[in-house]
C-alpha positions in Angstrom: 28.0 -22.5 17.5 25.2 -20.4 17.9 25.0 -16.5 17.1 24.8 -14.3 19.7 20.9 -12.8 21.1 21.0 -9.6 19.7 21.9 -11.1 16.0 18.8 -13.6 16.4 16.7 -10.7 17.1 17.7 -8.6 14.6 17.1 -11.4 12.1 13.6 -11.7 13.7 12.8 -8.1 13.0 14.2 -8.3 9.3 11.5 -11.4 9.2 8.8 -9.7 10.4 9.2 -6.5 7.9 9.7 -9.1 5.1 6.3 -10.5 6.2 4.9 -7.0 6.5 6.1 -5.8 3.1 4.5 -8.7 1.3 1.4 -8.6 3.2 1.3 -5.3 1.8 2.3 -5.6 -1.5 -0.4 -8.9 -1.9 -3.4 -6.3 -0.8 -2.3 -3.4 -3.2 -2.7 -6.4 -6.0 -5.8 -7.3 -4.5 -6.6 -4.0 -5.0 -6.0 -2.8 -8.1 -7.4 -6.1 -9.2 -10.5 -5.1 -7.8 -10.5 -1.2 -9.7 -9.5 -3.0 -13.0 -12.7 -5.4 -12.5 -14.8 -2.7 -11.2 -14.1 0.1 -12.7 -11.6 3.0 -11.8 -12.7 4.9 -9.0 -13.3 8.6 -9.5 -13.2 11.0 -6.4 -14.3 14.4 -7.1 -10.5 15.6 -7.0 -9.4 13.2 -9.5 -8.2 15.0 -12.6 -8.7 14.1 -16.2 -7.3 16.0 -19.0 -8.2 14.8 -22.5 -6.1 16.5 -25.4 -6.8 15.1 -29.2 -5.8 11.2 -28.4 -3.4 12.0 -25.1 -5.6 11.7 -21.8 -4.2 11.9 -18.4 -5.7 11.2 -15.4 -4.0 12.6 -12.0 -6.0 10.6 -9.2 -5.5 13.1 -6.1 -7.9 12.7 -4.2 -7.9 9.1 -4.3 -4.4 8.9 -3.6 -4.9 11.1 -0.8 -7.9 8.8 0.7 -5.9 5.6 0.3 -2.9 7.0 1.8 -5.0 7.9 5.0 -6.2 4.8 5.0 -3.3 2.6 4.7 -1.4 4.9 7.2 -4.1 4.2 10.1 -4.3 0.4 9.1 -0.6 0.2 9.6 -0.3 2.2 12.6 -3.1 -0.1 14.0 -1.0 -3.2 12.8 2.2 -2.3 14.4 1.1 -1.0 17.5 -1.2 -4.3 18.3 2.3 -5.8 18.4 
C-alpha cells in the first residue's frame, strides 16, 4: 500500500530542507576553515577589547556582511527552484 500524494510530497519537501541545511552547514565549515588558515578577518566594525589577559572580540560588522550575503545567496537558491 502506497501513502497517499500529499504525504509523498511532504516527505519530498522535508528532503529537500535536509539537503539545504547540510549544504549550508558544509560551506560555513568551509568557511571558517578558510579564516582559521587565513587569518581572522577584521572589518572596520569589528570590536576588540583587551583587558590584562581577557580579550574579546565582537565581530559586527562581519557578521553583518555575511548575514547579507548568505541571505541573497539563499534567496537566489530557493527562488531558481
Amino acid at each position: 500500500m502506497h501513502p497517499p500524494a500529499d504525504a509523498r510530497s511532504w516527505r519530498h519537501e522535508v528532503s529537500d530542507v535536509g539537503r539545504l541545511v547540510l549544504t549550508v552547514g558544509v560551506l560555513m565549515v568551509v568557511l571558517g576553515g578558510a579564516l582559521m588558515l587565513f587569518g581572522r578577518l577584521h572589518l572596520p566594525g569589528d570590536l576588540t577589547i583587551r583587558r590584562g589577559n581577557l580579550t574579546i572580540y565582537a565581530p559586527l560588522a562581519t557578521s553583518l556582511v555575511l548575514s547579507v550575503v548568505l541571505t541573497v545567496v539563499l534567496n537566489l537558491l530557493l527562488r531558481a527552484r
